[in-house]
N, C-alpha and C positions, 0 to 999 in steps of 0.2 A: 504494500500500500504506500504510493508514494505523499511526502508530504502535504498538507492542505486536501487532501480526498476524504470522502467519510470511508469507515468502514461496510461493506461490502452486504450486512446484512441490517444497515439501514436506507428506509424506503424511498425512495426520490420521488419527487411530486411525480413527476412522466409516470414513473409504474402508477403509483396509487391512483390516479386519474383512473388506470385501465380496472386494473382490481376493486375499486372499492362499489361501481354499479353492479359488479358480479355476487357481491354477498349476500346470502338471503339477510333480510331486516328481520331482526328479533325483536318482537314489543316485551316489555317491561312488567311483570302481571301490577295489578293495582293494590291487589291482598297478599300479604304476605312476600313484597317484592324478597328481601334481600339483597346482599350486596350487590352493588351497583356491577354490572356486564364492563369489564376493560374492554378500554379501547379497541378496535379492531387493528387498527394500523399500529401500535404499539403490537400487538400478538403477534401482527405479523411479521414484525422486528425477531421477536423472538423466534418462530418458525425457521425461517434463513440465519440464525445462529446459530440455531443446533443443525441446520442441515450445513453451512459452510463448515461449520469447527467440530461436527462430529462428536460432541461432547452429550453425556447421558440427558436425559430430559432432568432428572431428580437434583443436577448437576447447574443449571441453570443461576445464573448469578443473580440474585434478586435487584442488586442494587443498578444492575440495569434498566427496572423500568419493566420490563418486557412480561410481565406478571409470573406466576409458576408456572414449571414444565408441565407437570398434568394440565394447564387450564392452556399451554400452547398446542399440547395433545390433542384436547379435546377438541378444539377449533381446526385444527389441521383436521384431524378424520371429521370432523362437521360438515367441512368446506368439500373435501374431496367427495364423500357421498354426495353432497349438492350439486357437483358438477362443478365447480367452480375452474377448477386449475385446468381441464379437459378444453372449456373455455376461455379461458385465458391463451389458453395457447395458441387455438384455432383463431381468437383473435387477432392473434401477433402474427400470424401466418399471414390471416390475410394484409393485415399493415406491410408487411413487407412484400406480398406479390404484387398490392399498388404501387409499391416504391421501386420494381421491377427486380426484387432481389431475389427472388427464388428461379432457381435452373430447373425445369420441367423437361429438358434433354432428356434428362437421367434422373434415376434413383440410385443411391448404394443400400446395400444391406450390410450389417453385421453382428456379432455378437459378442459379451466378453463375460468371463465368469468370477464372481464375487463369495468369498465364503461368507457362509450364512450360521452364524456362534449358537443361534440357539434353536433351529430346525424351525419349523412350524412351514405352514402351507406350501405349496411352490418353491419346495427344496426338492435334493435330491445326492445320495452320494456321486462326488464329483468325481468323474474322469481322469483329471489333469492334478487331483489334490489329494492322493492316497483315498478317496471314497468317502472322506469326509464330506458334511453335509454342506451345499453350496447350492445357490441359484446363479439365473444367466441373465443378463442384460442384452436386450435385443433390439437393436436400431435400425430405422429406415431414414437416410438423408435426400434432401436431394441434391443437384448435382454440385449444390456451393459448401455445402455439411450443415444445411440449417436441418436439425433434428423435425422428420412430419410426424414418425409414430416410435413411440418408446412402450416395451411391454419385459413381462417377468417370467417369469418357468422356471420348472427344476434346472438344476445346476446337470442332469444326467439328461436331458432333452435334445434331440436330434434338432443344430439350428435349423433342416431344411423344413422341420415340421412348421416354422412360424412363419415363412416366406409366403404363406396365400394369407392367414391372419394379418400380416402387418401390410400388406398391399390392400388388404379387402380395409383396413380399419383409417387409412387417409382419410381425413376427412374432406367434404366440398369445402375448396378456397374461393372465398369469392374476393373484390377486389379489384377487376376490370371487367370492363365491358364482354356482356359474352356468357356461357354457361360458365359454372364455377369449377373448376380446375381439381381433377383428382388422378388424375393418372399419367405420368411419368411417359417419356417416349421411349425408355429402355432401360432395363432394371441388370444393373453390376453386381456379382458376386462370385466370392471366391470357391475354393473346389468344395468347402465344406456343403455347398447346395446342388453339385452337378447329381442332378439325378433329371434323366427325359420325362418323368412326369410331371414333374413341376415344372420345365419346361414348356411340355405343350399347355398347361393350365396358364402358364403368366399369358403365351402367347395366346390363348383363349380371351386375356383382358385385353386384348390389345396392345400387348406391352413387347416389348422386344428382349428378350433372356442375352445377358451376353455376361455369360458363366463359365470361370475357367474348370477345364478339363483332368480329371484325376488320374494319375498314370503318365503324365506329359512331361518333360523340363519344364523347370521356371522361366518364366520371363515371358511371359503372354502378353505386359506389358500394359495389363489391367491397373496394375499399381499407381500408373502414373493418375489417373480418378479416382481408384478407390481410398486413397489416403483419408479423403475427407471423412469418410466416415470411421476412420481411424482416432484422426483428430479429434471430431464432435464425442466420440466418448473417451476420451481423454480430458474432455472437457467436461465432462459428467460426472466422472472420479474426480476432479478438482473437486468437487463439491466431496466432501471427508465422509460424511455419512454415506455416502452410497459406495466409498470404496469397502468397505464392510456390511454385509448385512446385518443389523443387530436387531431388526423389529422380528417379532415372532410372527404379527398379523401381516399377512401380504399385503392388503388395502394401504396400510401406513406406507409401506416402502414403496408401494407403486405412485400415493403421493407426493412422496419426496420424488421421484424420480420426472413424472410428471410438472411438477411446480417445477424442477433442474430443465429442463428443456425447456417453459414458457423462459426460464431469465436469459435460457443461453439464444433465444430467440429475442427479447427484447434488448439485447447488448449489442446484438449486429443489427435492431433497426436503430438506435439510437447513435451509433458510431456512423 
């Protein structure tokens, strides 16, 4: 953080403009209110601390302002079953296809795996980590690395099983003139998805497969695109809590994970 900057997980008017019409309004009861509802935008300070610094929710500095970790908790899974963050993103998507930022060329795909400390939903023993229990992170960018769809699964899940899931789950970008925008002119990925049925399925969406080949030498030469989506979760794990899985409940981590792609979508419309 360089001098004169706030830190990272407070809220700058430009976001809270976009988020604060998205929350449902909670009324006040008359009888028996009780203590007064914190602030929403101060909660939400707190949310984006624990998700940048990865630190326990019980952990939570009070003298920050940002209320307790149970009551940032409880507003996080509030917001995310509302739809809140799901929309936030879609919003930001389409802000930047009017600003002409998104590459509809392409899509990349890919996946990377996180262990998950204390099991619960959408694990699995992992692969790549002696069988220990891990989930997978699975992205769809398009062709610049802005993140369209982020989704979770066991840590033991064939990536090519999510490749119709996360094409089918793009949502319509609207944003110019014209039908609204969901589908990509050609979808990248590496050997991990070379299977002909999923093949003819993309090409059934209209999409064009250009999937490298298992069995072949390297250097197909796809690399020189697929970075981006290399990148954009690299940029995902910047965010500390999601380089570890530490919620039991999958909802929770799919809303961190979601809220991490609307910010990394609002940093490249604001830049």
């Amino acid at each position: 953080m360089r001098k004169g900057e706030q830190p990272p997980w407070i809220v700058p008017d430009s976001l809270w403009e976009r988020v604060e019409p998205l929350l449902p309004k909670v009324e006040r009861r008359k009888r028996h209110a009780g203590r007064k509802r914190l602030d929403d935008r101060r909660v939400l300070c707190g949310i984006l601390f624990v998700l940048h610094t990865g630190i326990r929710w019980e952990f939570l500095p009070q003298e920050l302002g940002f209320g307790s970790g149970m009551t940032c908790w409880r507003r996080l899974a509030e917001w995310h079953h509302a739809g809140v963050w799901e929309r936030l993103h879609r919003l930001l998507l389409e802000e930047l296809h009017a600003a002409g930022q998104l590459d509809w060329s392409r899509a990349v795909i890919d996946s990377s795996h996180v262990r998950a400390l204390k099991g619960g939903p959408k694990t699995g023993p992992s692969p790549v980590d002696r069988g220990r229990p891990g989930s997978k992170h699975h992205l769809l960018t398009d062709g610049n690395g802005i993140p369209l769809v982020v989704s979770l699964t066991g840590g033991n899940r064939n990536d090519v099983t999510q490749l119709m899931p996360l094409l089918e789950a793009v949502p319509p970008v609207r944003g110019r003139v014209g039908r609204p925008r969901r589908r990509p002119g050609r979808l990248l990925a590496d050997r991990g998805y070379d299977h002909d049925k999923y093949r003819r399925l993309v090409w059934a969406k209209g999409i064009k497969p250009v999937i490298a080949r298992r069995g072949v030498p390297h250097g197909s030469g796809l690399g020189v695109h697929r970075y981006v989506v290399e990148r954009t979760i690299g940029l995902l794990h910047w965010f500390r809590r999601l380089r570890i899985r530490w919620e039991i409940l999958d909802d929770i981590h799919e809303a961190f994970m979601t809220l991490a792609a609307a910010i990394i979508c609002w940093r490249r419309l604001v830049r």
